[in-house]
Every structure is written in C-alpha cells, then in structure tokens.
SEGULUM-862628 format. One record per residue: y, z, x of N, C-alpha, C, O in turn; residue in one letter. Coordinates in pm, whole numbers, padded with zeros to 5 digits, always signed. Layout:
residues N
YZXYZXYZXYZXa/...
end
This chain:
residues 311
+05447-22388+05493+05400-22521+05532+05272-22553+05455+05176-22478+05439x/+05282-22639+05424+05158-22725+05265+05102-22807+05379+05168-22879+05454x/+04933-22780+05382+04859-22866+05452+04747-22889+05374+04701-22804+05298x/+04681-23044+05395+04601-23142+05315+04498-23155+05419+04546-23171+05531x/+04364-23154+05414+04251-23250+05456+04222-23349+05351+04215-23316+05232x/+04202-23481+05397+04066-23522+05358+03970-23607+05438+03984-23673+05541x/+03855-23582+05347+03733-23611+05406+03665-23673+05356+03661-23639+05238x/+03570-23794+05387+03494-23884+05294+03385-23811+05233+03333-23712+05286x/+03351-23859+05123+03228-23788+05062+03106-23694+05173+03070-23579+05197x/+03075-23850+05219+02937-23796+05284+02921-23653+05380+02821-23597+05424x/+03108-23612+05395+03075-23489+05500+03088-23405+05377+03152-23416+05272x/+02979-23292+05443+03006-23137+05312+03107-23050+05336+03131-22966+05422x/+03165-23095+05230+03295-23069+05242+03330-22861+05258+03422-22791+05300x/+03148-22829+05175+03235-22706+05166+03228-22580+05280+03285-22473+05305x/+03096-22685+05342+03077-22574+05539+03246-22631+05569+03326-22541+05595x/+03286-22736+05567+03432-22732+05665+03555-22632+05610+03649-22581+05671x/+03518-22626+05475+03589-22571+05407+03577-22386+05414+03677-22314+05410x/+03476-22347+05422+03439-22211+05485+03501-22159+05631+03548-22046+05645x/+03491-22278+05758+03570-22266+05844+03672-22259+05854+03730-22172+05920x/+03751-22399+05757+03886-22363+05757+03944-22257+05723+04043-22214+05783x/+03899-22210+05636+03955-22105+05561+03980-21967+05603+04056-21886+05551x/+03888-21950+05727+03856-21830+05782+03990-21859+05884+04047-21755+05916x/+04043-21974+05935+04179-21961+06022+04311-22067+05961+04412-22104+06021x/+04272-22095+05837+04393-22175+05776+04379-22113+05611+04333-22192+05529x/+04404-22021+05580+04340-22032+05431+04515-22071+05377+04633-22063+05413x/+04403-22130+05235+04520-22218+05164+04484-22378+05201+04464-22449+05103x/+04477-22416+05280+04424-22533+05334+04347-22583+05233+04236-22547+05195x/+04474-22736+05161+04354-22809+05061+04293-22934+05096+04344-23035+05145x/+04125-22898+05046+04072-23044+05087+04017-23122+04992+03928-23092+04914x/+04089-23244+05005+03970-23360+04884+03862-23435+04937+03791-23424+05037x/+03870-23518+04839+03759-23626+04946+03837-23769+04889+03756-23861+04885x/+03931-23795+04860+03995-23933+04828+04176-23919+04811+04226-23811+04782x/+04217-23981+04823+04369-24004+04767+04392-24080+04639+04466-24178+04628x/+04334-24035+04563+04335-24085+04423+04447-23972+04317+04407-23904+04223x/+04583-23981+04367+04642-23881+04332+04797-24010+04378+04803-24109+04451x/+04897-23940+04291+05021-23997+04261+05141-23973+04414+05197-24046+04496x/+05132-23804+04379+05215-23772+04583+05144-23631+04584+05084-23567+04497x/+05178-23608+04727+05139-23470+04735+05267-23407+04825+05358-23466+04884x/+05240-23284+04814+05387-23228+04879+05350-23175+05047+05440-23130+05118x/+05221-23187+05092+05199-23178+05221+05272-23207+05287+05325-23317+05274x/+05299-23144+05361+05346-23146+05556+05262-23213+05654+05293-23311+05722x/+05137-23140+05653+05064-23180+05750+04914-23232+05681+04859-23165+05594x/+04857-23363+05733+04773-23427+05682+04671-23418+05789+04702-23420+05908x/+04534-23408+05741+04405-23413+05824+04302-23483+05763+04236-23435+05671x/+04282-23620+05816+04174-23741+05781+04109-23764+05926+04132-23731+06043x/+04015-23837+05856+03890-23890+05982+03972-24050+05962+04079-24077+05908x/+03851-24155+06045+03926-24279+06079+03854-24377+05931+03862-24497+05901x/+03770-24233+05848+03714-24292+05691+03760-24334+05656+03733-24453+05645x/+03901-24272+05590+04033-24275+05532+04169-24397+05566+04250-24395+05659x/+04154-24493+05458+04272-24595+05490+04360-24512+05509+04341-24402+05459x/+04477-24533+05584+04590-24461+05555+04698-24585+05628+04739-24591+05743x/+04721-24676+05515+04818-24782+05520+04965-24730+05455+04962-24611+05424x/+05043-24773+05438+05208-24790+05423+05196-24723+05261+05282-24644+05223x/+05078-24765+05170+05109-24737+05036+04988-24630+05043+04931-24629+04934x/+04929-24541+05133+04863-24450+05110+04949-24334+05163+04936-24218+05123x/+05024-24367+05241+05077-24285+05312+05259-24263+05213+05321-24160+05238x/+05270-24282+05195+05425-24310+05054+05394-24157+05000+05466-24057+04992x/+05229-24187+04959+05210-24044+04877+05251-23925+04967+05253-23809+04928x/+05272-23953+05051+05325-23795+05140+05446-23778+05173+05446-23794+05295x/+05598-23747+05125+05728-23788+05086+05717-23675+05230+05690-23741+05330x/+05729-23556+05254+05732-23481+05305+05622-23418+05451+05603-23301+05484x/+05565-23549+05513+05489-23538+05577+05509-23532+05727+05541-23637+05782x/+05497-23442+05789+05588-23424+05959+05499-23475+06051+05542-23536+06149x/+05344-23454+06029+05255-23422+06138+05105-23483+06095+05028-23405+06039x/+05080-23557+06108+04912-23658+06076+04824-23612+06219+04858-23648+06332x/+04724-23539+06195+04654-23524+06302+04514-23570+06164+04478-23537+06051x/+04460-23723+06340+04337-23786+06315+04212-23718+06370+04191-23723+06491x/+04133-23659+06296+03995-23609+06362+03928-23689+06428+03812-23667+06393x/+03928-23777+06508+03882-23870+06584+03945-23925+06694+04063-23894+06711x/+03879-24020+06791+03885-24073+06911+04032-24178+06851+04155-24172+06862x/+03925-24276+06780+04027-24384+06720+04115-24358+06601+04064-24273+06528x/+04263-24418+06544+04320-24402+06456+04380-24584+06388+04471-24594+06306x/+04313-24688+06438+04306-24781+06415+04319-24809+06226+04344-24910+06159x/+04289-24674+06193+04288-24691+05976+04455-24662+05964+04499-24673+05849x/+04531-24633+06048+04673-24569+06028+04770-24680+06053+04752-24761+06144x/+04915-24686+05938+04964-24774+05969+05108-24694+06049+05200-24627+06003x/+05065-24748+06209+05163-24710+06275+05276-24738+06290+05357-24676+06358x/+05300-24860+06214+05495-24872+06202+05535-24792+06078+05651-24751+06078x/+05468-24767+05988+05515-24637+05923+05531-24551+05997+05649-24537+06030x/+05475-24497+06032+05436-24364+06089+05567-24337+06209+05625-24230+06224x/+05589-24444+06274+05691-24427+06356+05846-24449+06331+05939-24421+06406x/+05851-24524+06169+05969-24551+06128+06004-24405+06055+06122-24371+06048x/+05888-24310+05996+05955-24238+05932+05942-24097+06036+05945-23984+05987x/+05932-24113+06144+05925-23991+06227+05819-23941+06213+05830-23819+06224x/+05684-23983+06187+05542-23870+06176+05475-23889+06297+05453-23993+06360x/+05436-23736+06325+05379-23718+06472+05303-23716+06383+05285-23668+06271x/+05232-23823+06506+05027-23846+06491+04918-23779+06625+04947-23795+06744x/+04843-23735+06597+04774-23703+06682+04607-23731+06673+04547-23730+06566x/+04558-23751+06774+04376-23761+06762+04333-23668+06850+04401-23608+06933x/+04211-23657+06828+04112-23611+06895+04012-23710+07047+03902-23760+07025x/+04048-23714+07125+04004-23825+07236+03899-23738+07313+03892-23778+07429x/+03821-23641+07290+03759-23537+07373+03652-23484+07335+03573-23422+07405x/+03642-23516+07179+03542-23428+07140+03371-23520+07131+03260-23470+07119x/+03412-23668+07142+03230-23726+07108+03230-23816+07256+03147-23907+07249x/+03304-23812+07388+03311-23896+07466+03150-23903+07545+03073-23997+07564x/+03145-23761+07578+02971-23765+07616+02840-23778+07514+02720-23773+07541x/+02909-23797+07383+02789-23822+07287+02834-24001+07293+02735-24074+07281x/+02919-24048+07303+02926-24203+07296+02834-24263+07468+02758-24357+07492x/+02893-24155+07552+02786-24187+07700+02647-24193+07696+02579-24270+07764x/+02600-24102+07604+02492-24106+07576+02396-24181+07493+02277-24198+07518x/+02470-24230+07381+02430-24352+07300+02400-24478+07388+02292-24538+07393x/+02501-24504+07448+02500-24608+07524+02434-24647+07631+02415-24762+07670x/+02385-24507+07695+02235-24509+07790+02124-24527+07756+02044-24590+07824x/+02090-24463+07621+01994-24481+07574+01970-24659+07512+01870-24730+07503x/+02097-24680+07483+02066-24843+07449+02011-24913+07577+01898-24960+07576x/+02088-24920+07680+02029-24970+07825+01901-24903+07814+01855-24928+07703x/+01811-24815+07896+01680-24816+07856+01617-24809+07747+01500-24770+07750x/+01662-24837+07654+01507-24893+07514+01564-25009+07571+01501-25073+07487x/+01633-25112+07645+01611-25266+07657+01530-25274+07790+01432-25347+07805x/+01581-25192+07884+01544-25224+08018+01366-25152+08056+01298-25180+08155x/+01338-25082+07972+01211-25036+07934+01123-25049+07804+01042-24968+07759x/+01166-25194+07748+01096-25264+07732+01043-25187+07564+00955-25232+07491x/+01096-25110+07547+01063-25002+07439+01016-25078+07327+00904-25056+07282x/+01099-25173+07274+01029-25209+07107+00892-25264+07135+00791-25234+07071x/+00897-25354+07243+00811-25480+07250+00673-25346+07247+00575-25344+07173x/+00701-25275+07324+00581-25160+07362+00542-25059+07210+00431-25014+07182x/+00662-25042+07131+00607-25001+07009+00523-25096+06935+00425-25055+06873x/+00555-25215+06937+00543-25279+06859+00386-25302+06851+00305-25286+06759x/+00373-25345+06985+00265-25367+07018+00116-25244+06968+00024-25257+06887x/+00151-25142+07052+00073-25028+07015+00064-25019+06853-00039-25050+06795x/+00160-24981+06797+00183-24958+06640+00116-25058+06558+00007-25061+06502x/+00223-25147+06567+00157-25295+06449+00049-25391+06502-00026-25455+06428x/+00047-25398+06658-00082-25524+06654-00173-25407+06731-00231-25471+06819x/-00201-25311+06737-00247-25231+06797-00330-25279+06954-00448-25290+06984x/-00204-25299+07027-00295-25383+07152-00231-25253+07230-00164-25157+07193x/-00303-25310+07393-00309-25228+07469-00272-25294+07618-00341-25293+07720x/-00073-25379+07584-00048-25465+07680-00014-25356+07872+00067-25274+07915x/-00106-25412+07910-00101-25381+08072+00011-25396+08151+00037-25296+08219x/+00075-25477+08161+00176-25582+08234+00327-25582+08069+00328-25616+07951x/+00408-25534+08150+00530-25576+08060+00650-25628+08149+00648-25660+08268x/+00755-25628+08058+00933-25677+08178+01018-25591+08188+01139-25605+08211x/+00916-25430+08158+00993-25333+08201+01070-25353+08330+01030-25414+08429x/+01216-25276+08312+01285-25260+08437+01335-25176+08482+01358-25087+08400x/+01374-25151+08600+01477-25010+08612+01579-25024+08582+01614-25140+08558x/+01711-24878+08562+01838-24922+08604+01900-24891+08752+02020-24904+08779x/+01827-24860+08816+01892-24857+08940+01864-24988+09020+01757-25048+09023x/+01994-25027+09094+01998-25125+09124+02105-25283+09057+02176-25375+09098x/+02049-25222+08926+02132-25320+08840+02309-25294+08833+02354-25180+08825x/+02385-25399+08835+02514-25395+08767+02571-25349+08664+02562-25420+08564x/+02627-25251+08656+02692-25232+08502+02818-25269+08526+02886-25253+08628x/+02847-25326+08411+03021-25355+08416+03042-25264+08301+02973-25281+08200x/+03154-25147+08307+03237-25105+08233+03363-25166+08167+03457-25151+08246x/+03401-25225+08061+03490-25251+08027+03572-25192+07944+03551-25198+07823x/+03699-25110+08007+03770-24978+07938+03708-24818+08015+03614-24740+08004x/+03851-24842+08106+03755-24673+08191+03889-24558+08143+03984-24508+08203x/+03840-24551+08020+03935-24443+07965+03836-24294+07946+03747-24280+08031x/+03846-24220+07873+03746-24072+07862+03661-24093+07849+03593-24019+07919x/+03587-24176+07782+03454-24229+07718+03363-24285+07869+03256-24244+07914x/+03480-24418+07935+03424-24474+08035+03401-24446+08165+03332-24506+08247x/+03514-24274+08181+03463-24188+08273+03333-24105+08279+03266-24081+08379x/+03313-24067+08156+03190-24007+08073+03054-24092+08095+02937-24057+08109x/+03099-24182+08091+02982-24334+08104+02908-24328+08261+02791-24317+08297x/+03015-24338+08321+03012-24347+08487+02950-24259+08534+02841-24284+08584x/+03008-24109+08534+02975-23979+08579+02815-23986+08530+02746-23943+08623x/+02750-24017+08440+02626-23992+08432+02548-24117+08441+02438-24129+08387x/+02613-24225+08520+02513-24344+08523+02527-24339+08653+02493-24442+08711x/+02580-24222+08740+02572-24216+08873+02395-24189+08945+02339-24238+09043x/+02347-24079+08832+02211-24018+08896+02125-24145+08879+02030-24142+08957x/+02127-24236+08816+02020-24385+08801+02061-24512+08911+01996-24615+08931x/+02180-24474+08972+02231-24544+09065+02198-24706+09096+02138-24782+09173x/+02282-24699+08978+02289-24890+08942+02433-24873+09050+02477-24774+09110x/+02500-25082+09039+02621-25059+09102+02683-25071+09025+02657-25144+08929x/+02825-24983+09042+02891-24950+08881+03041-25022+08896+03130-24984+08972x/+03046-25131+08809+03204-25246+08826+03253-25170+08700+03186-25104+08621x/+03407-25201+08701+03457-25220+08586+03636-25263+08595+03722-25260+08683x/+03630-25300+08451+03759-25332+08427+03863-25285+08330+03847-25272+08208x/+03959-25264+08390+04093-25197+08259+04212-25264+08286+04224-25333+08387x/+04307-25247+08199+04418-25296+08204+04502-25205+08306+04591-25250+08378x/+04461-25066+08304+04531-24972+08439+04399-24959+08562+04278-24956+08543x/+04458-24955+08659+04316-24924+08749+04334-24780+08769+04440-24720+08747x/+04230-24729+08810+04223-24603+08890+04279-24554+09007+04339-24628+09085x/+04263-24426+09029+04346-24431+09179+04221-24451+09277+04111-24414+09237x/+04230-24489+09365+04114-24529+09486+04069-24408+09493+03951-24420+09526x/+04100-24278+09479+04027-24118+09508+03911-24158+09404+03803-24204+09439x/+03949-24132+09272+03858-24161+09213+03779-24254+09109+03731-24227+08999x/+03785-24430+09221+03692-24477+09250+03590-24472+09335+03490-24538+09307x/+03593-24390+09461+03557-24309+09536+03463-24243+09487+03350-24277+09521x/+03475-24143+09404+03390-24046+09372+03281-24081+09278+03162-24050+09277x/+03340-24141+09214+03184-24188+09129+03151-24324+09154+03083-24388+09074x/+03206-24383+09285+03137-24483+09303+03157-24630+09230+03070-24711+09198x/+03264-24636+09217+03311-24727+09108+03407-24858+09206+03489-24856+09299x/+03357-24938+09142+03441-25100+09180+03502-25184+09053+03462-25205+08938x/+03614-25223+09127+03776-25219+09060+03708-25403+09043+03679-25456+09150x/+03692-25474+08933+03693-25616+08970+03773-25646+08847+03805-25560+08765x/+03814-25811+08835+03889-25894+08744+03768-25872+08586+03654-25835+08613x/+03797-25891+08462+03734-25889+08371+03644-25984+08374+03529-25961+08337x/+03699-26155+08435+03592-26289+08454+03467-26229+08540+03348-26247+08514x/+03527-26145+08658+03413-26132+08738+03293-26014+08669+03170-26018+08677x/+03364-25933+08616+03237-25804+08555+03141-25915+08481+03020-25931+08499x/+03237-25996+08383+03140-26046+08259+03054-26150+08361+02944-26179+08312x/+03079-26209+08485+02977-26309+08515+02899-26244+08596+02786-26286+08621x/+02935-26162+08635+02848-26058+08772+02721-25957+08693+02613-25944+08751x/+02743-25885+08553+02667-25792+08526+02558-25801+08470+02513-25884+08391x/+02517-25716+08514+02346-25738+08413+02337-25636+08277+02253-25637+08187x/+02470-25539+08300+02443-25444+08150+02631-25447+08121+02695-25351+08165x/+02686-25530+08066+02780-25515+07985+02856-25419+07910+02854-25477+07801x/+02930-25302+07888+02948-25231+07774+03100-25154+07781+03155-25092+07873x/+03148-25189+07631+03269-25181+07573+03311-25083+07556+03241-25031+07469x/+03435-24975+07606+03518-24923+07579+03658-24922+07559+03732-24850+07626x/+03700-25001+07469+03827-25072+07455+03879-25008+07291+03800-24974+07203x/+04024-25003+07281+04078-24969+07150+04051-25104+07120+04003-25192+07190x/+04106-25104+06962+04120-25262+06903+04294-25258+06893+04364-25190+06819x/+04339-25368+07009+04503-25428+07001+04445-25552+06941+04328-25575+06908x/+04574-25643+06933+04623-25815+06918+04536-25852+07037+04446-25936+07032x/+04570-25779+07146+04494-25813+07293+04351-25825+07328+04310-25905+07412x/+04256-25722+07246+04151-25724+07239+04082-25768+07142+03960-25778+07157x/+04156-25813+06991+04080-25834+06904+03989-26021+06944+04054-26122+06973x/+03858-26015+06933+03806-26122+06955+03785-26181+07132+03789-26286+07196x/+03762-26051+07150+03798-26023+07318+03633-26139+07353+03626-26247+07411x/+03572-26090+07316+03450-26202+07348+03402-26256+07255+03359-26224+07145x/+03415-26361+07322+03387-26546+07211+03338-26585+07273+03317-26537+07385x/+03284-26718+07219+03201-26837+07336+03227-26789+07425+03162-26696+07474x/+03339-26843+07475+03405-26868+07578+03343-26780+07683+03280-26814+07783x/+03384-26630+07629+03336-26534+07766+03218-26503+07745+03159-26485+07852x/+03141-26484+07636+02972-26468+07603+02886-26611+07707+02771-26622+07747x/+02985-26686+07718+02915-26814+07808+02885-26804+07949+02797-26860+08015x/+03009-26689+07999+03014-26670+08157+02922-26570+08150+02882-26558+08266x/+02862-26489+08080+02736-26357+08082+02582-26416+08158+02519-26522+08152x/+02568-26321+08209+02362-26382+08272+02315-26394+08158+02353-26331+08060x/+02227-26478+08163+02126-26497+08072+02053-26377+08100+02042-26325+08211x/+01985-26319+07951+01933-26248+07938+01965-26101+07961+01892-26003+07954x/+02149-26119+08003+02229-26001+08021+02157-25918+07913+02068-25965+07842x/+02211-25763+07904+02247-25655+07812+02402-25619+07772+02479-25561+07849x/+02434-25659+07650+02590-25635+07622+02563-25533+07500+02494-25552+07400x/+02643-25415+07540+02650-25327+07430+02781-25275+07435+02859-25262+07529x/+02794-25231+07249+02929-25254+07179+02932-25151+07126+02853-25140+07032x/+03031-25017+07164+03042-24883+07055+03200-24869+07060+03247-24761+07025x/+03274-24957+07095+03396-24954+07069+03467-24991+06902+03467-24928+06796x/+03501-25072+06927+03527-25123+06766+03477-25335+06741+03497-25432+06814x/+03407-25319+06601+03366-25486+06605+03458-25556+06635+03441-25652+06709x/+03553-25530+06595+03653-25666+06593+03681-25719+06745+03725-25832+06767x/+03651-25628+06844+03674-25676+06924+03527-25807+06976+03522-25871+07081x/+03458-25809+06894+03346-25927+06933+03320-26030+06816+03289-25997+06701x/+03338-26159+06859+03348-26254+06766+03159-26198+06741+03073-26177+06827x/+03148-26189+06582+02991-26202+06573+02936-26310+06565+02816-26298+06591x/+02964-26403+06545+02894-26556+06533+02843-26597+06714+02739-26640+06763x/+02974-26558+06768+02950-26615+06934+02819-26549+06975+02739-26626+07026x/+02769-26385+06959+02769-26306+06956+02597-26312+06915+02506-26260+06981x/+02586-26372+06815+02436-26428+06762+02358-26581+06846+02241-26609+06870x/+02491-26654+06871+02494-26753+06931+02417-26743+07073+02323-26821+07088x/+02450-26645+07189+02461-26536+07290+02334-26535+07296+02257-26577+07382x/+02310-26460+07149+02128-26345+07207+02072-26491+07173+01973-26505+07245x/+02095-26632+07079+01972-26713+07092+01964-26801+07148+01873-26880+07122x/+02082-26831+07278+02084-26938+07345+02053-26871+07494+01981-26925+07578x/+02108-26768+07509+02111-26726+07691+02023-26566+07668+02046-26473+07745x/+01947-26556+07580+01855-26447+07584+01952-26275+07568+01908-26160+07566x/+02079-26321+07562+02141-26136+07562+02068-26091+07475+02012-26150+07383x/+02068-25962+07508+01992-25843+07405+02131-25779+07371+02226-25801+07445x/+02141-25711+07276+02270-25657+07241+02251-25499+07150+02182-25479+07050x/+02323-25417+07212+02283-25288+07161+02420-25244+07042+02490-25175+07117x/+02449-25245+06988+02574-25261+06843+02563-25185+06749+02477-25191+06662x/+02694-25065+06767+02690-24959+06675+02835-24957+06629+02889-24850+06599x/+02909-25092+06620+03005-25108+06581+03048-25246+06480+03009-25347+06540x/+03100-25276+06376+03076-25387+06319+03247-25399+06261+03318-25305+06225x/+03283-25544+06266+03429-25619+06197+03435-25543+06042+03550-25511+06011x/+03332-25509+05942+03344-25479+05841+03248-25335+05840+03157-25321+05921x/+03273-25254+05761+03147-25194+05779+03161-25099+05646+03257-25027+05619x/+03033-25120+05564+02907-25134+05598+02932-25264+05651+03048-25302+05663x/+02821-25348+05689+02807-25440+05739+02801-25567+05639+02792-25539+05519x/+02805-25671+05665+02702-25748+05547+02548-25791+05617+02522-25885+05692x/+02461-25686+05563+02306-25715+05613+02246-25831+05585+02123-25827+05585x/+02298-25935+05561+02218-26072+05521+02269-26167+05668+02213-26271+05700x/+02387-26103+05747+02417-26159+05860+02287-26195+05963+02221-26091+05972x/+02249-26261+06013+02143-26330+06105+02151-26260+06221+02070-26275+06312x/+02271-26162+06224+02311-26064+06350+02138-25957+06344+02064-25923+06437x/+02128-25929+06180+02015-25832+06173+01879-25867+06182+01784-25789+06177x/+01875-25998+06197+01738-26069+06218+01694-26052+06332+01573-26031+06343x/+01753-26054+06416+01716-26080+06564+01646-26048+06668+01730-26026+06756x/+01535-26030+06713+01490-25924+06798+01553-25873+06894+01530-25753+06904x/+01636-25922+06984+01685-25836+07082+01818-25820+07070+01914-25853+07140x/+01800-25743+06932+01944-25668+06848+01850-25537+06793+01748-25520+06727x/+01964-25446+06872+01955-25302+06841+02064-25304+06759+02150-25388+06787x/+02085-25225+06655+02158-25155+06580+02197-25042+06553+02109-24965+06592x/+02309-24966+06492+02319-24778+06509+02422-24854+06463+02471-24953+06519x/+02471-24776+06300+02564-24766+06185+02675-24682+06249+02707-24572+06205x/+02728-24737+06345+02857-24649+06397+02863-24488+06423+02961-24417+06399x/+02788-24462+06455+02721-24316+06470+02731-24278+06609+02723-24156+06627x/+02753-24378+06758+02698-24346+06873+02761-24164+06880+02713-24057+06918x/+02863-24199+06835+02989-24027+06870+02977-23963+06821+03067-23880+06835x/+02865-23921+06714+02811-23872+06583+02690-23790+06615+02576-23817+06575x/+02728-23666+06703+02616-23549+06703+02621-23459+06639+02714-23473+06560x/+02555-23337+06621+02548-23243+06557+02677-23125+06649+02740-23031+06600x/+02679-23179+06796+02727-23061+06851+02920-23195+06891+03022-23154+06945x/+02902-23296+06853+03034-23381+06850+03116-23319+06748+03226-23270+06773x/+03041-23321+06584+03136-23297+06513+03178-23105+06481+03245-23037+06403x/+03104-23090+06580+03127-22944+06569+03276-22940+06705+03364-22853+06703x/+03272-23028+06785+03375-23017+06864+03504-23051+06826+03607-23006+06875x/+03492-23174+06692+03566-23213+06643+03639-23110+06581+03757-23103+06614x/+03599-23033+06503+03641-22972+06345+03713-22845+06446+03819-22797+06408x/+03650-22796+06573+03708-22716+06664+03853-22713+06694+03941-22628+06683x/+03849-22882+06752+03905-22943+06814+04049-22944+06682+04150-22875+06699x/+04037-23001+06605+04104-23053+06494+04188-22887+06435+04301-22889+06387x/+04133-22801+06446+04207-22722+06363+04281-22624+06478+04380-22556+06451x/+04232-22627+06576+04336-22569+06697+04425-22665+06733+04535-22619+06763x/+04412-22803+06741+04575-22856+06731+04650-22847+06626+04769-22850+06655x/+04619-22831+06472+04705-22810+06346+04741-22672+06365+04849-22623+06332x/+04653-22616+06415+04750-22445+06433+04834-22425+06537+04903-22323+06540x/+04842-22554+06672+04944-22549+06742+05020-22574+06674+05082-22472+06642x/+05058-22665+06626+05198-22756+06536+05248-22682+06456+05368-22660+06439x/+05138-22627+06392+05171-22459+06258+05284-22400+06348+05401-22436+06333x/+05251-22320+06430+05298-22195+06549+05435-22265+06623+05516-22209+06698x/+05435-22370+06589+05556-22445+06705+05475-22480+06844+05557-22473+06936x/+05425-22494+06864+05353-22525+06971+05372-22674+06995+05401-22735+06892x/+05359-22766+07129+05355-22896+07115+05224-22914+07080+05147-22834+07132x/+05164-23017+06989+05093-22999+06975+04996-23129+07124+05058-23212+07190x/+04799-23095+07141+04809-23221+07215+04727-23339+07184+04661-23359+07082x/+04740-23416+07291+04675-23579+07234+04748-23633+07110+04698-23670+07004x/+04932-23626+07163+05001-23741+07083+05001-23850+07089+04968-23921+07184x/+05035-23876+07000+05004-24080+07033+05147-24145+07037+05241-24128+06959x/+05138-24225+07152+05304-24259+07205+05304-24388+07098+05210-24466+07083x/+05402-24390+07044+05422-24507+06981+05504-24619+06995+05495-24713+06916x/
end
C-alpha cells in the first residue's frame, strides 16, 4: 500500500517526517501537487491543500483520503463519493483549543483590554473608571453545539453566564441539563444575546448565514465572534454591524484568506483579528499528527477506520 502526505510549506515538514517514519516508514511527503499522477492509495492533506475534481484525478488509485483537520470544506465531495473514496477528518484534536480562543475573545472585549492598553502604553494615562464587564450573568448564544460547542459550554459553565443555543439537531434534555444549556429558535439567540459565537460547517445553508438582515436583530453593542468558517458571514453587513449598532467582533476566520487587508473590516476598533489560528496550539497540532496517523494505520491494518464522513 503507497501512501502520500502533503503539507503546506509553512509546516516543517521534516519533525513530521521523523515521526512518521518511526510508525509508517516509506511514507512520502511533499509540500504541493505539482506532479502529473501519483500511484498512492492513501492520501494525507490539511484543509491547506485544494483538493478539487482536477487535483484529485492525479490519484487514479486512491481508496482512502484522511483530512488532518476538523473541516474538509477544500475537498471535492462528489468526487470523492462518485469514485468510492473513504474520507475521513480529524473532529477531536483542536476543539478545546478553538474553546479557548473564543473565551479569550469574550474577555479582551468584556474587560475592556485594548482601550486599557492603549491607554497605559500610547497616551500613557492612568484611566480610573472603564466599561469593563463581567461574563457572568451575560447571555451567550452558541450557534452549532457540535464538539467544539460542547467544548465551548463545558468551560463557560465556571463564569456562569446564561448559556442559549442553536443547532439544526437539538440535544437530548439529559444533557441540556448538565451543562446548563437552553434549546432556543436561531431569531431568538441572535436577538436575545449579548456574546454571539459560531460553530457551524460551511453548507448552501449556512453560507451568508448573517447579513443585514440578522446582524440587524443583534443588541447593540453585542459581541459576535467567528472561528467557524468566513463564508458563513456576509463581511460588508458585518462592518456595517460594528459601525452602526456598536458590535465588537472577535474574527479568526475570513471568505478569502489571506485576507484582503485594505478591507475597512481591519480598520476598525472593535475588531479583533487572529489569522485562522484559534485551533492552532502547540499541543492541537501535536494531537493532530497523533490523531492522523493512528487512523491511517487503522485503514493500513483493516481496521474501520474513525470519524468517516457520511456522504
């Protein structure tokens, strides 16, 4: 069995390559598909890697695509399912590093953090009185209570805000129960909350999920933060948002990315930014690469392999 990684430049390729090797040797890795076909079986990319209809051709002989990541949104899945290739991701390995990004965005807003650097640092004052706030007490609406948004919950329990949210499946009442969680309509989270935040794949269904339209029903001066994928937020509405009804917006996800930095999105003061990184720890991608090569050695072994993706 002929197995392929690749990996975008920026990871070093040759620590992964030391690991692999020690439980896959033979295992080849590039850093591009700049090559005619390859005779691989089994393919291993991050969500770096296009892998559309004419990237994927190059693999005549390909059984098994396992994605090192949460999302596989770069993969074209009517290939993939017309020619029989089991796909698989990783949904486990950055869910409490994305929980954690996303807390930390809520307090640098709700504690007032830049205004307080700013101050000290560049005008060197010594403001008494700020609009620091807590989070307990406050609303969070979860939107998407999948691994990530259980991850979210479970640790926004000890700050004991009240915790809404919305999915397309609900929970079972046990455990809404346990962490304290309320089941509401999507209209009601977005008009009810005071901290907003996205855990949603990108479908047809979600793409452009908030526009005017629903950025209009938000509190003024809400907190909406975004580590899911951009597309699901119109950015224009979005800029519109933080300068008409005061949202602050915490955004580590963008429609294009890199970004285009001349967007008015980056001007803004109460715009936080983070280059798609929230899931991006030192001890995430170590779970990943874990994670990633004990399911390719299930599939190796005959094993089912897990976290297939139903197609």
């Amino acid at each position: 069995m002929r197995f392929l990684t690749v990996l975008p430049e920026f990871i070093p390729s040759s620590a992964v390559k030391n690991t692999i090797n020690q439980i896959l040797p033979g295992m080849e890795i590039v850093n591009d598909l700049n090559f005619e076909r390859s005779d691989a079986e089994v393919l291993v990319a991050t969500t770096f890697t296009k892998l559309g209809k004419n990237e994927l051709m190059k693999f005549p002989n390909l059984k098994y695509l396992q994605i090192a990541s949460t999302g596989y949104d770069n993969v074209d899945l009517s290939y993939i399912k017309e020619k029989d290739i089991t796909i698989c991701n990783i949904p486990i390995a950055n869910k409490q590093s994305v929980a954690e990004h996303v807390i930390a965005f809520m307090l640098v807003f709700l504690k007032d953090m830049l205004f307080l650097n700013s101050e000290i640092k560049e005008k060197k004052n010594w403001p008494i009185l700020t609009g620091s706030r807590d989070l307990e007490g406050k609303v969070v609406g979860i939107i998407g209570m999948g691994m990530i948004g259980i991850q979210l919950a479970k640790r926004l329990i000890a700050f004991n805000p009240s915790l809404t949210y919305y999915d397309s499946r609900r929970l079972k009442i046990e455990e809404e129960e346990r962490m304290g969680l309320n089941y509401v309509t999507l209209d009601e989270l977005v008009s009810n909350s005071d901290i907003i935040t996205i855990h949603l794949p990108l479908t047809e269904e979600t793409r452009n999920l908030f526009d005017e339209k629903r950025f209009s029903k938000m509190k003024d001066g809400a907190i909406f933060i975004n580590t899911s994928r951009g597309e699901i937020v119109d950015e224009k509405a979005l800029i519109n948002a933080v300068k008409m009804k005061g949202i602050k917006a915490g955004i580590d996800v963008y429609a294009k990315e890199p970004p285009d930095f001349d967007s008015e999105l980056f001007k803004l003061d109460n715009v936080i930014c983070s280059p798609h990184i929230a899931g991006v720890t030192v001890e995430s991608q170590q779970r990943f690469l874990t994670e990633t090569i004990s399911n390719v050695l299930r599939y190796a072994e005959g094993i089912e392999p897990l976290y297939k993706v139903e197609l």
